[in-house]
Legacy VTK file of the C-alpha trace (Angstrom):
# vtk DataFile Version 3.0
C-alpha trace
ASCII
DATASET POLYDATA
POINTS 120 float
55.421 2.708 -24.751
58.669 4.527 -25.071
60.004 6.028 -21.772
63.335 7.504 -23.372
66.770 6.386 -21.866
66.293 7.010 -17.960
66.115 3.579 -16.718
62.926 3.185 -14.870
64.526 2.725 -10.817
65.816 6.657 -12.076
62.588 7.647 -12.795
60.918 6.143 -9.382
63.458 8.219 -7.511
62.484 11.533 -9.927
59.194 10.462 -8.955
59.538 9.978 -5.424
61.734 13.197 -4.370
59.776 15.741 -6.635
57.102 16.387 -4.265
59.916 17.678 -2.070
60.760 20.248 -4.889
59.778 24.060 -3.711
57.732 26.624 -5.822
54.443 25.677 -8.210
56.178 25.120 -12.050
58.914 22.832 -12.698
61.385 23.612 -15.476
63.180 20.817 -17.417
66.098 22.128 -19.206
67.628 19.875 -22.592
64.313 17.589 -22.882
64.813 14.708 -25.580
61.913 11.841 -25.162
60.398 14.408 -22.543
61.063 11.133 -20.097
61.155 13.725 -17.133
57.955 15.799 -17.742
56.025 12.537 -18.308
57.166 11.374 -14.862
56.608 14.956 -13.168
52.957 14.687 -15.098
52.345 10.772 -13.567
53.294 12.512 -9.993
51.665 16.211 -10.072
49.163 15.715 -12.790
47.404 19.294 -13.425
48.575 20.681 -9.936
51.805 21.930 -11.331
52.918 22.969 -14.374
55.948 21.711 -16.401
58.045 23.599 -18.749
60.307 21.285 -21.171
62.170 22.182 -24.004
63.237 20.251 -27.651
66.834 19.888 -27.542
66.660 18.541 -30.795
65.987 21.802 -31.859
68.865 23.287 -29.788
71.207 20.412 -31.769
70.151 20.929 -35.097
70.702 25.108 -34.722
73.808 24.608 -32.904
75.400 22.062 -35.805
73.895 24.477 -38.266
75.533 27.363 -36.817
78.783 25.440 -35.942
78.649 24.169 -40.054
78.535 27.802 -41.369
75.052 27.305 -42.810
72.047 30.027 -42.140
69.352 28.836 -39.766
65.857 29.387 -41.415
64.341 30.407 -38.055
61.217 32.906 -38.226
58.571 32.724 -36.192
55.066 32.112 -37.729
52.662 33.998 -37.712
50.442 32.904 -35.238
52.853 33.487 -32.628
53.873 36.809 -33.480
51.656 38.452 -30.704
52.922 36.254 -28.120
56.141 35.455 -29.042
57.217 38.791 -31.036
59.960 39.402 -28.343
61.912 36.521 -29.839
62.473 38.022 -33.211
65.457 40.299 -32.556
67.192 36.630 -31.370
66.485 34.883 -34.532
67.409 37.714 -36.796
70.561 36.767 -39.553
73.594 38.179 -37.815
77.386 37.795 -38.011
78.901 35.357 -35.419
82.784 36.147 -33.935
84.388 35.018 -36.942
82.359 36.858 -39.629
80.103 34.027 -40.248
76.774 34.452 -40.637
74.143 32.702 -38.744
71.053 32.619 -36.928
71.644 31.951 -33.148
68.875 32.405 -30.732
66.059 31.279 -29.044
66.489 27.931 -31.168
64.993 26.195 -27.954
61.570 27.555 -28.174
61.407 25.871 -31.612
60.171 22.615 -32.165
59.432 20.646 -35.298
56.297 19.282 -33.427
54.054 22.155 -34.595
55.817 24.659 -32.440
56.200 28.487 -32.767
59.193 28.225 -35.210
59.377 27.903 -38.617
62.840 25.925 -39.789
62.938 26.815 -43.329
63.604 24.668 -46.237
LINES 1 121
120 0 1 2 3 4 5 6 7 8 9 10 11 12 13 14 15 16 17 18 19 20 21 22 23 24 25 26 27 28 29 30 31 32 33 34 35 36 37 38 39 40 41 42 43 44 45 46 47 48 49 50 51 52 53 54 55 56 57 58 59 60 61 62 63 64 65 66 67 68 69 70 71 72 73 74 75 76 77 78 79 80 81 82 83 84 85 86 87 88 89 90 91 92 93 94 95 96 97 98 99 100 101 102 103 104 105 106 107 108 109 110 111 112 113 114 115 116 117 118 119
């Protein structure tokens, strides 16, 4: 199996100092192979809950934005109720230089099924 690019004496330590962390859920900010939640999973299992994120996501909307092109971000429609909040954030919208863009909230997408549809 795949562990991602955090060689594995890393992930011991992750392993080993997390039960020091304070509070009940863990957030993981700029997830890629979600390496980090895996090991927080292998140490808490269902006793605490961790929050990850797709940077992939973040990268694609970023280079989009950065390119000039419109990010197709909407949410679908089974998340409206949930996620509704979100909407003003991925609404078309001029950036500082008169581009347009869709900026965001591009982490809470994910191409894995997630909330957010990318477009075509």
């Amino acid at each position: 199996m795949f562990h991602g690019s955090i060689p594995a004496p890393r992930r011991s330590i992750i392993y080993e100092h997390a039960g020091t962390w304070p509070g009940e859920d863990i957030y993981v900010g700029c997830s890629g192979n979600f390496t980090i939640e895996r090991v927080l999973h292998a140490r808490f299992g269902d006793s605490r809950r961790v929050h990850g994120n797709d940077i992939q996501t973040y990268s694609y909307a970023l280079g989009w934005h950065l390119a000039g092109d419109d990010l197709n971000h909407t949410l679908r429609k089974e998340y409206e109720e949930s996620l509704g909040w979100l909407t003003p954030d991925l609404e078309v919208r001029k950036t500082h230089d008169g581009r347009r863009g869709r900026a965001g909230a591009p982490s809470a997408a994910a191409d894995n099924g997630g909330p957010v549809d990318h477009g075509s």
